[in-house]
N, C-alpha and C positions, 0 to 999 in steps of 0.2 A: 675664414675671412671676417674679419672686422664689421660693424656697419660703419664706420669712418673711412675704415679704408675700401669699401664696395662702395660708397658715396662714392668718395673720390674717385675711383677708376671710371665707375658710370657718369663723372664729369665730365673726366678726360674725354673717355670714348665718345658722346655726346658734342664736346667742342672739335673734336677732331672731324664730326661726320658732319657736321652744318660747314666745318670751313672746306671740305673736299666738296660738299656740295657746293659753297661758295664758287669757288674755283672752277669747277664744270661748269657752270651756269654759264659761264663766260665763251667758253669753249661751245655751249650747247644755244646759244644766246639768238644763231642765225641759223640753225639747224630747219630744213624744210618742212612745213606742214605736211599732214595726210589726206588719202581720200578725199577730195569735195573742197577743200581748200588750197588757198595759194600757196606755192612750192619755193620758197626762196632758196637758193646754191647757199651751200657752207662756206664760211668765210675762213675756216680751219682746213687742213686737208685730213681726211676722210677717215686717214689709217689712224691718225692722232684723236681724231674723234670717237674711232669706234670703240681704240684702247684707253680714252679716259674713263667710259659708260663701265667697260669691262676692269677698269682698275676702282673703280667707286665699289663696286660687288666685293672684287678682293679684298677691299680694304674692311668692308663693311665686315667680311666672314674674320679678318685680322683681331678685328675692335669687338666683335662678338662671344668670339674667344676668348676674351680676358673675364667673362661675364659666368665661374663658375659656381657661384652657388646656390647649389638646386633648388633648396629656402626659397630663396630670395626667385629666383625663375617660374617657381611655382606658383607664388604670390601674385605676380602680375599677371600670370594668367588664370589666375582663380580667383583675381580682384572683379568686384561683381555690385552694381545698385541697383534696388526697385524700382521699377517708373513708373509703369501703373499694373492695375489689374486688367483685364479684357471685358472688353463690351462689348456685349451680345447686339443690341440695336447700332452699333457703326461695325458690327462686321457682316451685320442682313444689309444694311447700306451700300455696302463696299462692294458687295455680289451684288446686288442691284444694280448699279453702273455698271459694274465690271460686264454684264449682259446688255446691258445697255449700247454700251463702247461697240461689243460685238457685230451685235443686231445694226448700229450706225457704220461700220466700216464693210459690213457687205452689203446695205441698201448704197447707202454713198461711190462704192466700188461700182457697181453695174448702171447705176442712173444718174452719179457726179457728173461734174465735168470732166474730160478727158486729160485735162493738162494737170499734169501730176502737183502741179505747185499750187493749184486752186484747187486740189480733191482732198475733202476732208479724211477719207480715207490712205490715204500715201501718206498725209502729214502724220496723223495718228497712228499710226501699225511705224513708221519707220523714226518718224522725229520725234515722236510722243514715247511711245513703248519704248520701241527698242533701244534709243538714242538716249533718253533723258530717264525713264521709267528704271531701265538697266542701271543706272550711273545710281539712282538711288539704294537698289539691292543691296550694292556692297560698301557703299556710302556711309547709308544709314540701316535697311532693317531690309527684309524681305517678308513683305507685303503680296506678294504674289499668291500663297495659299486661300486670301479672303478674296483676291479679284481676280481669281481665275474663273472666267463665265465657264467653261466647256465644266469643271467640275460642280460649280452653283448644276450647271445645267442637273448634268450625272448623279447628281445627288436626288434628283427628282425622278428619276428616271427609274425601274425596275433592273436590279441586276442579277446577272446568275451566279450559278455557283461553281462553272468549270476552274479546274487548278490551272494554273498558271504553269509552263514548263518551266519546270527551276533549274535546267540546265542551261535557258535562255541567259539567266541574270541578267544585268543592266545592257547587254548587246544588243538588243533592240533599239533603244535609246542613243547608244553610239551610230548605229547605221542611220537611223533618223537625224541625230544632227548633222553630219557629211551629208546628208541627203537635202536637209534644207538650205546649208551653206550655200554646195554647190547649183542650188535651182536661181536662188538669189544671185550668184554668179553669173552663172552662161543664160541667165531670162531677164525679161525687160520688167521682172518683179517688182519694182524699186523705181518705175514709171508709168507702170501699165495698167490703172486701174481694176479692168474689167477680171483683169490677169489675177490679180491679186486679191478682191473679191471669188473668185472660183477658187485658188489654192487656199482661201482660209476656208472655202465649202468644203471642200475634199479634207485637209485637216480636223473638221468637224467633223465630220461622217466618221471618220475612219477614230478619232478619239472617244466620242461617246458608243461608238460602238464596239472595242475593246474595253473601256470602261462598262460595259453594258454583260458582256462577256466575261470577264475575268473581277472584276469588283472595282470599284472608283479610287477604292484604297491601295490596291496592289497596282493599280493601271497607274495610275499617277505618283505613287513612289518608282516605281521600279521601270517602266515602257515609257511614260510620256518625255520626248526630250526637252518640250520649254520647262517643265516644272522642277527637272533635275536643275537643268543651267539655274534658275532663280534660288535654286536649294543652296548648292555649291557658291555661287557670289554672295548669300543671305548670310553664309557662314564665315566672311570676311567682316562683314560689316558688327558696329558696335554696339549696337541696338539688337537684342536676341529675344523671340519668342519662347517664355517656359508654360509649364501648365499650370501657374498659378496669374498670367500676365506677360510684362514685357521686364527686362533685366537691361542692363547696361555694363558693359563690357569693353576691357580695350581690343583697338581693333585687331584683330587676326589670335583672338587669346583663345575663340573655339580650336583652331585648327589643329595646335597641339596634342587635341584629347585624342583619346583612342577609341577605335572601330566607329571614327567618321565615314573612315572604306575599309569594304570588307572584305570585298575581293580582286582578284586580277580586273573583272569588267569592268569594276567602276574606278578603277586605276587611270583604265582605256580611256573612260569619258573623261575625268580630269586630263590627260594627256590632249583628248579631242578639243575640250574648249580649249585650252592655249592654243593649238596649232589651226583652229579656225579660223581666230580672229587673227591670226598672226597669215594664215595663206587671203584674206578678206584683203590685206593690206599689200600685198607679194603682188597680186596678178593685176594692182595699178602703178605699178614699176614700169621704167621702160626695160630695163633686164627682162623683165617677163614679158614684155609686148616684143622684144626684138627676137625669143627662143619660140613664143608660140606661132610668130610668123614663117619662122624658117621649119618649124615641126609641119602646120598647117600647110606649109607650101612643098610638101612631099605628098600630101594626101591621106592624112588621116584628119578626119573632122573635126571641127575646135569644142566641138562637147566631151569628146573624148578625151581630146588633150587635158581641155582642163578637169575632168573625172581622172586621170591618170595623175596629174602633179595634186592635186588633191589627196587620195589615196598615198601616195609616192611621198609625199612630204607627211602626211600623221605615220605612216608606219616608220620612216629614220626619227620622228621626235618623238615616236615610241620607243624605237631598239634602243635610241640612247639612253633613253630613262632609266629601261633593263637595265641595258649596260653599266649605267650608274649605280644602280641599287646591288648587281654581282660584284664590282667594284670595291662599294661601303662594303657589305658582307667581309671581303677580304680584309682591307684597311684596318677593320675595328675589329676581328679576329673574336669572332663572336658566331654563338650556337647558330643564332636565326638564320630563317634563309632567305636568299634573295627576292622572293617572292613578300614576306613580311616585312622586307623593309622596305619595299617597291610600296607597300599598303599604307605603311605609318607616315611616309616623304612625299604622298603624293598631294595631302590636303596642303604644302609647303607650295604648293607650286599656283595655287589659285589667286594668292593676290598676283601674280605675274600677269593671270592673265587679266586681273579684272585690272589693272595697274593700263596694263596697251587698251584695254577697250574703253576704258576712259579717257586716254589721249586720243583714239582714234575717232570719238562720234563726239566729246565732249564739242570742239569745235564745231562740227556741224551741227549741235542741237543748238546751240549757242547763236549761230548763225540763221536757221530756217525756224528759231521760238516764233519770233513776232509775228510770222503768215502762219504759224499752227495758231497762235492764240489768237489772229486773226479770220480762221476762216473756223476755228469754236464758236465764236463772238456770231457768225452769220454764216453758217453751215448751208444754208439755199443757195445764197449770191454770194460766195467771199471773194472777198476786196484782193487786189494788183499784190503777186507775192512781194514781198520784204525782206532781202536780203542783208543783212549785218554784215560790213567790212571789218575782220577782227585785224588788231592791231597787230606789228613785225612780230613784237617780244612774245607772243601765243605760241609760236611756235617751241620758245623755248620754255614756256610752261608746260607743252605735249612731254618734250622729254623725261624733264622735272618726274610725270605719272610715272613712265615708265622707270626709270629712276626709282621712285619710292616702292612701286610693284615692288621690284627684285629687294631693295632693301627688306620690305618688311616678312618676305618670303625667305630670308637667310635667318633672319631672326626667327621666325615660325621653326625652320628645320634645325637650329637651335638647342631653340626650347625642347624639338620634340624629340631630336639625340638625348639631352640630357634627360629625359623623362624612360627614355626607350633605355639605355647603357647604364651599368651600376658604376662603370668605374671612367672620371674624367677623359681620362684621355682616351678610351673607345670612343666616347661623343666626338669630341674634336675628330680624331681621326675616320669617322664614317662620316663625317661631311665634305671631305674632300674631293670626293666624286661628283656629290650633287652640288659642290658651290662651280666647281668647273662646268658641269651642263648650264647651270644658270647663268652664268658668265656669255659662254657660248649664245643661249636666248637674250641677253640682255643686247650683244653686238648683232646681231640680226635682226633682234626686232628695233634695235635704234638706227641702223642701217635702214630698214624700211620707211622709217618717219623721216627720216633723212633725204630722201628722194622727190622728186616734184612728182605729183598725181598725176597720174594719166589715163584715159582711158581704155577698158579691157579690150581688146581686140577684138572681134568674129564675134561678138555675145551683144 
């Protein structure tokens, strides 16, 4: 292919995907907010909205397709600029606070105020960190290695020398984060000060003491589950830490590489954060307030329930994934096995997820800033919380996320066919499985955003 005629296709394709997004926008324009915001009803009916989201995908894998010259593919993903080198006094800085933060959200948790909207500790762990902090990860850079206090701590601390079981791999990490989702879940974590100060106690104990056990270096690659999640969305983002500084990169152009994951486990966790944030957003449906009442009202406990649809829902958007990857294997008629393609497709599926958790908190960070920055400003006494009424059209900028998610994630798996297959058309045709699972993610999680918030039930 020409570079006149690769321009031009990559015009085409390019005017064709701003005017189909055009076009959904319209459709997507009154689509209902998530979690914690106002839920307006769709002004489209439902089935036409949820096959626009899932024809924007198709369309995207259509126009993707035409995009075969490996050259030229390469290039954008191994296009790269300096930005600086690393400073040793703002990364002692950065662990300074970052212990700092700490130390402030368990004194503030136990002797705050109780009302979650004036405790500096609720705003910061949920609308600070998680909400706004997260959005930056895969935004811009992941920052997380220099203000992680628990390891600042661990690094100070004496460690041993026991081995680590290497049959565990990353499955610790997967049970930890279903473990943390669901406490967040079924506990008043996310209003309960005192609550929440104790679960980051016990998260400490139990982190610097496997750090203390096993090495800070192998605990925090491989066991800790906040540091995987910042690893995993850091690897999205455009702004990359090397060992000479920081790089600049386009966004999602790491994911392509090879032995991002290495094995089945860390397959799993890629699989886990998509389908956490995706069940975070499931159990404030009324679909799921109407199944856990009628489960509940038979006599089985609502922590269970929800420990059961949790579980129950990561293992089918695991089989699928399987399913997918024995699928390609077949399609592309090719040596590898399903297992290796499951490994090379899975860093493909991250902007997905970091795509929904930034439609899902961006509005609520957006919304509860001014009482976080207000009760920063006077952490003793903070001032009457400050609610932000976001305008109609937010809603249909949620979508928009989710929307770009899946597009930039069909391009990732792309890229990484044509890098993974020696001959064209295996690439195209081992995508065919994984653009249909993403299709499928894309109508259920915009189904989800599509619903008015509700409260979880019995939790």
């Amino acid at each position: 292919m020409s570079g006149r005629t690769r321009t031009r296709s990559l015009d085409v394709a390019l005017a064709a995907t701003v005017v189909l997004t055009a076009l959904t926008g319209r459709a997507l324009a009154h689509g209902g907010s998530l979690r914690g915001a106002s839920g307006d009803s769709l002004s489209v009916p439902t089935w036409l909205f949820l096959l626009t989201g899932g024809g924007v995908v198709s369309a995207s894998f259509l126009l993707a397709s035409f995009v075969t010259d490996r050259a030229f593919i390469r290039s954008l993903h191994d296009w790269r600029r300096r930005l600086a080198t690393l400073n040793d006094h703002l990364v002692t800085a950065t662990r300074v606070v970052g212990v700092f933060a700490l130390a402030v959200v368990v004194v503030a948790g136990f002797v705050g105020p109780s009302a979650p909207r004036r405790n500096i500790a609720i705003l910061v762990v949920w609308v600070g960190w998680w909400a706004g902090f997260t959005a930056t990860t895969y935004l811009v850079g992941n920052a997380w290695p220099a203000i992680n206090p628990w390891r600042t701590i661990a690094d100070l601390l004496p460690t041993g020398t026991t081995d680590y079981p290497e049959r565990l791999g990353a499955w610790p990490s997967v049970a930890g984060l279903l473990a943390l989702v669901w406490l967040e879940v079924v506990s008043p974590l996310a209003s309960d000060p005192d609550l929440l100060a104790g679960v980051v106690l016990v998260y400490s104990a139990v982190t610097l003491a496997g750090a203390a056990v096993y090495g800070t270096d192998r605990w925090f690659d491989t066991v800790d589950p906040v540091a995987r999640v910042f690893r995993y969305y850091g690897r999205v983002a455009p702004v990359q830490r090397t060992d000479d500084g920081f790089e600049l990169r386009l966004p999602g152009a790491r994911l392509a590489e090879t032995k991002l994951v290495t094995g089945f486990d860390e397959v799993a966790f890629v699989v886990a954060l998509l389908w956490v944030t995706t069940y975070d957003g499931l159990v404030a449906t009324d679909l799921w307030a109407d199944a856990a009442r009628a489960v509940v009202g038979v006599g089985v406990p609502p922590r269970v329930v929800y420990l059961a649809a949790l579980l129950a829902g990561y293992a089918l958007f695991l089989g699928v994934y399987w399913l997918a990857a024995r699928l390609a294997q077949r399609s592309a008629d090719t040596y590898l096995t399903p297992a290796a393609i499951a490994r090379r497709f899975a860093p493909s599926l991250l902007p997905i997820a970091a795509g929904y958790h930034l439609a899902h908190y961006l509005g609520y960070f957006l919304a509860l800033s001014p009482t976080l920055f207000g009760a920063l400003a006077s952490p003793l006494s903070p001032p009457q919380a400050v609610v932000v009424v976001l305008p109609a059209w937010f809603s249909g900028l949620q979508m928009s996320f989710v929307l770009l998610g899946h597009l930039l994630a069909v391009w990732v798996a792309h890229a990484t066919a044509y890098r993974l297959f020696p001959m064209r058309l295996q690439a195209v045709r081992s995508q065919y499985a994984l653009v249909v699972v993403m299709i499928l993610y894309t109508m259920s999680s915009m189904w989800i955003v599509s619903q008015p918030s509700v409260d979880p039930p019995y939790v």
